[in-house]
C-alpha positions in Angstrom: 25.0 33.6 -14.9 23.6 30.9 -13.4 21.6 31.5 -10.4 24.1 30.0 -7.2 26.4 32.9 -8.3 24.2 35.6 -7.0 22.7 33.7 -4.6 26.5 33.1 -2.8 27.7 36.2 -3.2 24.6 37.7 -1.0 25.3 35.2 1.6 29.0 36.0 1.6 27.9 39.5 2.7 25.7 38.7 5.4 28.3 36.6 7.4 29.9 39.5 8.8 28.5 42.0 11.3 27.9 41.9 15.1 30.0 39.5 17.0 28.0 36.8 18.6 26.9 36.8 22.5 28.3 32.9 23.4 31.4 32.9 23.9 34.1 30.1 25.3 37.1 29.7 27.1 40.3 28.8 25.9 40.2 25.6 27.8 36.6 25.2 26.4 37.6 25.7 23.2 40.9 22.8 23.9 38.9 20.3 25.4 36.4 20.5 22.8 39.5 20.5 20.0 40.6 17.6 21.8 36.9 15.6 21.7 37.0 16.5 18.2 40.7 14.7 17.5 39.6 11.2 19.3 35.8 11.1 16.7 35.6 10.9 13.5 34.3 14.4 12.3 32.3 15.3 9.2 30.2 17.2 7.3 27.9 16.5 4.9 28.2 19.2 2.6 31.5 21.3 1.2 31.0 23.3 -1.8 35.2 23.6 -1.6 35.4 21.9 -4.9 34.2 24.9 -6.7 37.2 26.5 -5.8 39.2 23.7 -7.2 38.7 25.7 -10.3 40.1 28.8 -9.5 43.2 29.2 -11.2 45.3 30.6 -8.1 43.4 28.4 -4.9 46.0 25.8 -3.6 44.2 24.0 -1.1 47.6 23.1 1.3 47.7 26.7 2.0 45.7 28.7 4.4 43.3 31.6 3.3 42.4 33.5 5.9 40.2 36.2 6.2 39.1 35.8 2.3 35.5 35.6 1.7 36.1 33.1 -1.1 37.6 30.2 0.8 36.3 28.9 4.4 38.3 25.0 3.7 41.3 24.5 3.3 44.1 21.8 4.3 45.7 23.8 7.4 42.5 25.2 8.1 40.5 21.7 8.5 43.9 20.9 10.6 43.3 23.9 13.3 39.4 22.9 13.5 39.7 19.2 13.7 37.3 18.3 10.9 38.6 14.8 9.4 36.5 15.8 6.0 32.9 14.9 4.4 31.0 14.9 1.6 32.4 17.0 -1.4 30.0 18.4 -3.6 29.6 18.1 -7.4 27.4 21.2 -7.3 25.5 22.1 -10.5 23.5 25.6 -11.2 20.6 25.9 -13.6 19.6 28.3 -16.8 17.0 28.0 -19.0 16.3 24.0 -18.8 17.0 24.0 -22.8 18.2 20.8 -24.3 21.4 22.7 -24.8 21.4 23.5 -21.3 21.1 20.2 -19.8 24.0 19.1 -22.1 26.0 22.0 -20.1 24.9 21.0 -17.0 26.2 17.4 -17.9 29.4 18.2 -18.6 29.9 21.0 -15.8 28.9 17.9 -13.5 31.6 15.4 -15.1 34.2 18.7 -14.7 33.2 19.1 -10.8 33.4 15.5 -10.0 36.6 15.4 -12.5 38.2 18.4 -9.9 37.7 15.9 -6.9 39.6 13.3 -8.4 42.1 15.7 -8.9 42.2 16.6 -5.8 43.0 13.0 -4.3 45.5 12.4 -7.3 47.6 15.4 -6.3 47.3 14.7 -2.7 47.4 11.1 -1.8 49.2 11.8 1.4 47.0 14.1 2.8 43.1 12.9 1.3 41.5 9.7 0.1 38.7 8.5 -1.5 36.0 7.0 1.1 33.1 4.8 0.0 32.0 3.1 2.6 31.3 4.3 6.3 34.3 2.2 7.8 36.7 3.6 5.3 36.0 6.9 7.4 37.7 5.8 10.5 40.3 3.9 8.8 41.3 6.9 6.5 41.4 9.0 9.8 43.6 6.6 11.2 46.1 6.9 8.5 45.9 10.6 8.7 44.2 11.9 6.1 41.4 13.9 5.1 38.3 12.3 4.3 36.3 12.5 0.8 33.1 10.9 0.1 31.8 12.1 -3.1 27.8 14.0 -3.5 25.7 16.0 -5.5 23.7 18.8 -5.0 21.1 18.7 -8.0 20.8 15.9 -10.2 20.9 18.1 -13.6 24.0 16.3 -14.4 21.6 13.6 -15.3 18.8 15.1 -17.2 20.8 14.3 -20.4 21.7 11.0 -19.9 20.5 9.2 -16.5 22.3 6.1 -16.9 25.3 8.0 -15.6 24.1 7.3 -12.3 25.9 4.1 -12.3 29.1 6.1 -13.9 29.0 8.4 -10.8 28.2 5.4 -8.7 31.5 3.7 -9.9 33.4 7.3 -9.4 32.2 7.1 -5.6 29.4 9.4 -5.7 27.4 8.1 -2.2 25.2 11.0 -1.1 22.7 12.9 -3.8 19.6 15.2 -3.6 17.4 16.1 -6.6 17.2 19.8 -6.6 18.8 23.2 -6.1 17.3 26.7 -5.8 14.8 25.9 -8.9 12.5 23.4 -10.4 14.2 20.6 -12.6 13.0 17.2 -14.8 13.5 15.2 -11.2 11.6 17.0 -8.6 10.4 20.9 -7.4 12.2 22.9 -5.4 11.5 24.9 -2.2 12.6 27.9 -3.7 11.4 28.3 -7.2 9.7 31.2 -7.1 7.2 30.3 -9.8 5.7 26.9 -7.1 5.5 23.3 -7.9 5.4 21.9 -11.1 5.5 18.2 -10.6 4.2 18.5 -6.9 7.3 16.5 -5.5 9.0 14.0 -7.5 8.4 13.8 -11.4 7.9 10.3 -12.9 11.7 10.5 -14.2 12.6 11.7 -10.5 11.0 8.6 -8.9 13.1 6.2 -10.9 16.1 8.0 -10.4 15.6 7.9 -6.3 14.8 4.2 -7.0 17.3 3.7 -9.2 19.8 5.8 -6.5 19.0 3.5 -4.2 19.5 0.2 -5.5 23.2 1.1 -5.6 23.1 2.3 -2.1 23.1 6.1 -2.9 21.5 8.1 0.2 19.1 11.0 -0.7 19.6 13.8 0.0 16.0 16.0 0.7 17.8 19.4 1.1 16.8 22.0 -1.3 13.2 19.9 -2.9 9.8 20.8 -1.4 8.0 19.7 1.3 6.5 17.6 -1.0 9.3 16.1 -2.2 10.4 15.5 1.4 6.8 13.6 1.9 7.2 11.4 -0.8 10.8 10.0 -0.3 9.3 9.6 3.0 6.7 6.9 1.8 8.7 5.6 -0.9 12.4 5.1 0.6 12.9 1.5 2.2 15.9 3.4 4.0 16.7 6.5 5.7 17.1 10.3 4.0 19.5 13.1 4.7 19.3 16.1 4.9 22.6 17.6 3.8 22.2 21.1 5.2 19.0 22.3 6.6 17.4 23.7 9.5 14.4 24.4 12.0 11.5 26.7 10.3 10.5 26.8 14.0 13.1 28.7 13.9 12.9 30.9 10.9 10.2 30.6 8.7 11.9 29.9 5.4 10.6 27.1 2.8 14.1 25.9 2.9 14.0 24.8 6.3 11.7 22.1 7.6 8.5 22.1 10.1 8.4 20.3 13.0 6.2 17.7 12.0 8.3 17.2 9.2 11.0 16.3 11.6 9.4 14.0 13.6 8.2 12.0 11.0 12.1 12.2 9.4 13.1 10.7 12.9 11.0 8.0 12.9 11.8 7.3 9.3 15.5 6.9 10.6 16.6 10.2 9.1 19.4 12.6 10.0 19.4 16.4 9.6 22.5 18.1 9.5 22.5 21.6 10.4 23.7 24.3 7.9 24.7 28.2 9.1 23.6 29.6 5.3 22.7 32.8 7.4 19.5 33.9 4.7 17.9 30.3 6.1 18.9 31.0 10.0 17.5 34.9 9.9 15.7 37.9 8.3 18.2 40.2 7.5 15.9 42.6 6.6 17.6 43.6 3.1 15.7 46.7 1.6 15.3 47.5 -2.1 17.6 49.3 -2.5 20.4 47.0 -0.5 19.2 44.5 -3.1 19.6 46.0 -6.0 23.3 47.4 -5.1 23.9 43.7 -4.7 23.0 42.8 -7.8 25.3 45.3 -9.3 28.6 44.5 -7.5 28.2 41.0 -8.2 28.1 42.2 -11.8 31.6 43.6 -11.3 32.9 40.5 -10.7 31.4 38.7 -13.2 31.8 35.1 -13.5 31.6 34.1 -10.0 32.9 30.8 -9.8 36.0 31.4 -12.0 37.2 34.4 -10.0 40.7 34.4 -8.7 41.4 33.6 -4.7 43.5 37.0 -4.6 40.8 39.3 -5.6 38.8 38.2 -2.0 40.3 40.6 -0.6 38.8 43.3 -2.5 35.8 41.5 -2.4 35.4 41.7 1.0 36.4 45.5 1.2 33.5 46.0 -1.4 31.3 43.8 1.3 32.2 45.7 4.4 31.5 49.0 1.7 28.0 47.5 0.7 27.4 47.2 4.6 28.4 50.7 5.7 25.8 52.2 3.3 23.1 49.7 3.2 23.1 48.1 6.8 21.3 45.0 7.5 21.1 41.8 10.1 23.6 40.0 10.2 23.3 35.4 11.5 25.9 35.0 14.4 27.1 31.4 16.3 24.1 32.4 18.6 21.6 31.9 15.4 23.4 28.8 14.3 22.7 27.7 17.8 19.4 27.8 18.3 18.5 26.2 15.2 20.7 23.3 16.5 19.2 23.4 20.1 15.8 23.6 18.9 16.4 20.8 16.9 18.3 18.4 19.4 15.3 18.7 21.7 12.9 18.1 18.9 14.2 15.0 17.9 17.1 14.0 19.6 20.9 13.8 19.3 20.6 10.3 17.3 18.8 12.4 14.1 20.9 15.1 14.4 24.0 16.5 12.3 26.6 19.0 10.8 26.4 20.7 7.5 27.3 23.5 8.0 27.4 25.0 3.4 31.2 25.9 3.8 32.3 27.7 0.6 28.7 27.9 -1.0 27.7 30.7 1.3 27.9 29.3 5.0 29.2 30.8 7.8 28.2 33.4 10.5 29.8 36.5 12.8 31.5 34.0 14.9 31.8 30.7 13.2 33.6 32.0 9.6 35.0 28.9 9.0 35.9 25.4 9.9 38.8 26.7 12.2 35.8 27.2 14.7 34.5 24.5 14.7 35.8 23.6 18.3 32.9 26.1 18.6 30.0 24.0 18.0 32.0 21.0 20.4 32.4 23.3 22.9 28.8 24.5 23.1 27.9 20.6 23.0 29.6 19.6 25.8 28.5 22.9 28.2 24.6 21.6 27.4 25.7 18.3 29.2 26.0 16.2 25.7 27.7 12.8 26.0 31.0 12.2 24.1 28.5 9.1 22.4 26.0 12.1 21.2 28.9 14.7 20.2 30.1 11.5 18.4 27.0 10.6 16.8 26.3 14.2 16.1 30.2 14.9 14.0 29.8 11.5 11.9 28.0 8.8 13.5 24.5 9.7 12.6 25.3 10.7 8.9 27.3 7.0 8.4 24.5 5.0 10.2 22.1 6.6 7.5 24.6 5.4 5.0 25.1 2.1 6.1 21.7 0.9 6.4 21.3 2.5 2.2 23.9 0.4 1.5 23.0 -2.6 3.4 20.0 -2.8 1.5 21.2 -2.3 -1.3 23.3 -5.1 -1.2 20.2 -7.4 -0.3 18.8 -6.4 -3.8 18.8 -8.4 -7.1 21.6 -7.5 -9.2 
């Protein structure tokens, strides 16, 4: 199994528990639905097309109140988001050449889903490659999809499909996941660096990313990683789905220094609710290891049916009864966002929020309430510019200057 299976599935139970303190008005919660329908609101990073692969997921239907789906058409309806960045996500094994040819083809078969997606449902989403097709898409009303990925595997194989993926739309791409790979360390591997940041071959493919206009994405690499796209990039980096380790001290969330110096670089972070990066929950031994054995009752996590959510979220709720632990709530999410807005300012700030690869907290469960967020904007005295800068407008600036450049470079 590879490792974003397990890793999910411990997320999806820590995003229920006690109910968040903030709380909003009904004609908060309008006014900031309303906002929400005038900008052009994204975020940078849906995992919805693994679901794409479940045999039973339709995404024109709702799915409430199932712990695998948090997007879905009605749903991004009711919460005002206009669309994003879809991920062609990628796990890792054993880094075997036999694995990297898996990882190849299960990267064609995610970005393959996407197209899929806007083939069955032209009315409804389209294809967006540039950062004006957002607002013209929204205009025609229809959901937004620009194309990323989360961990360049895919290319270990062969990295001259960049340009293939380039030609397919992909416009947003970071270089690791939760472990070390041929292109750059992660924050997360638990055996440390092992290229300490970007590996020769992963400082040609950012250069080579780049040159077509590709933004990177730092979310997920190390610090070091972060330090040297710093000095390297001509242009701006993302950060897909992050947050403050002022905050909580996780190696998946970035220092303050670190974001000051991704400000003045031009950068954007967008904030991610993954509740095991906003908290300590606190899990004991014990809690861990009955973990580990549910998820081996469902087996192949991405491949499960929608319709057996349901008993996956009575076996959650069952998991919590007997093993109790912390629980992130909208208040959590919120002061990683706060603390960040007054760090570096609404301009460098974003949403990401990880929907469908384990985002989500006891209050914000899934983009239905995202009015949430709005709301809380506009009682901390935000401008409709910043909330507009802060659902779309930061994340296509960074884009437009990648691919501005870009353009200026010898063909």
């Amino acid at each position: 199994m590879k490792l974003r299976g397990l890793s999910l599935f411990v997320a999806l139970s820590l995003a229920a528990g006690q109910a968040a303190a903030v709380e909003f008005t009904q004609a908060e919660l309008a006014r900031a639905t309303a906002l929400q329908k005038k900008l052009v609101t994204l975020d940078s990073h849906l995992d919805t097309p693994a679901n794409f692969e479940r045999a039973d997921f339709d995404i024109l239907a709702a799915h409430p109140d199932n712990k695998l789906s948090q997007v879905d058409y009605p749903r991004m309806v009711a919460g005002a988001l206009d669309g994003g960045f879809w991920a062609v996500y990628t796990g890792q094994t054993d880094r075997s050449a036999k694995a990297h040819l898996e990882d190849r083809d299960d990267g064609l078969q995610r970005l393959s889903v996407i197209h899929q997606l806007l083939a069955a449902h032209p009315d409804k989403f389209e294809e967006a490659t540039t950062p004006a097709d957002a607002a013209r898409i929204k205009g025609e009303g229809k959901r937004i999809v620009y194309i990323s990925m989360e961990n360049a595997s895919p290319l270990v194989a062969d990295p001259s499909l960049l340009s293939f993926y380039y030609k397919q739309g992909l416009r947003l791409m970071s270089t690791a996941h939760f472990l070390n790979n041929e292109f750059a360390d992660s924050a997360t591997d638990p055996k440390g660096p092992e290229w300490h940041g970007l590996s020769p071959a992963g400082k040609q493919l950012v250069q080579d990313a780049q040159k077509l206009g590709i933004v990177i994405d730092q979310s997920h690499a190390s610090d070091e990683v972060f330090d040297q796209l710093i000095a390297m990039s001509p242009v701006p980096i993302l950060l897909s789905h992050s947050g403050a380790r002022a905050v909580h001290d996780h190696p998946r969330n970035i220092d303050d220094a670190r974001l000051k110096v991704l400000a003045k670089h031009g950068g954007v972070i967008q904030m991610n609710s993954y509740s095991g990066y906003l908290i300590d929950n606190g899990a004991s031994a014990e809690r861990k290891t009955a973990e580990g054995a549910l998820m081996g009752k469902y087996g192949d996590w991405e491949h499960m049916k929608v319709a057996d959510g349901a008993q996956l979220t009575a076996d959650l709720k069952a998991l919590d009864a007997k093993y109790p632990v912390k629980h992130a709530t909208l208040d959590d999410f919120l002061e990683h966002l706060e603390h960040t807005l007054k760090l570096i300012g609404p301009e460098h700030v974003g949403i990401g929020m990880d929907w469908d690869g384990g985002g989500g907290v006891e209050g914000m469960e899934d983009v239905s309430d995202l009015p949430k967020i709005t709301a809380w904007l506009l009682r901390k005295g935000y401008t409709e510019k910043q909330i507009a800068g802060i659902w779309g407008g930061n994340v296509l600036r960074v884009m437009q200057q990648a691919q501005d450049w870009a353009a200026k470079q010898p063909k």
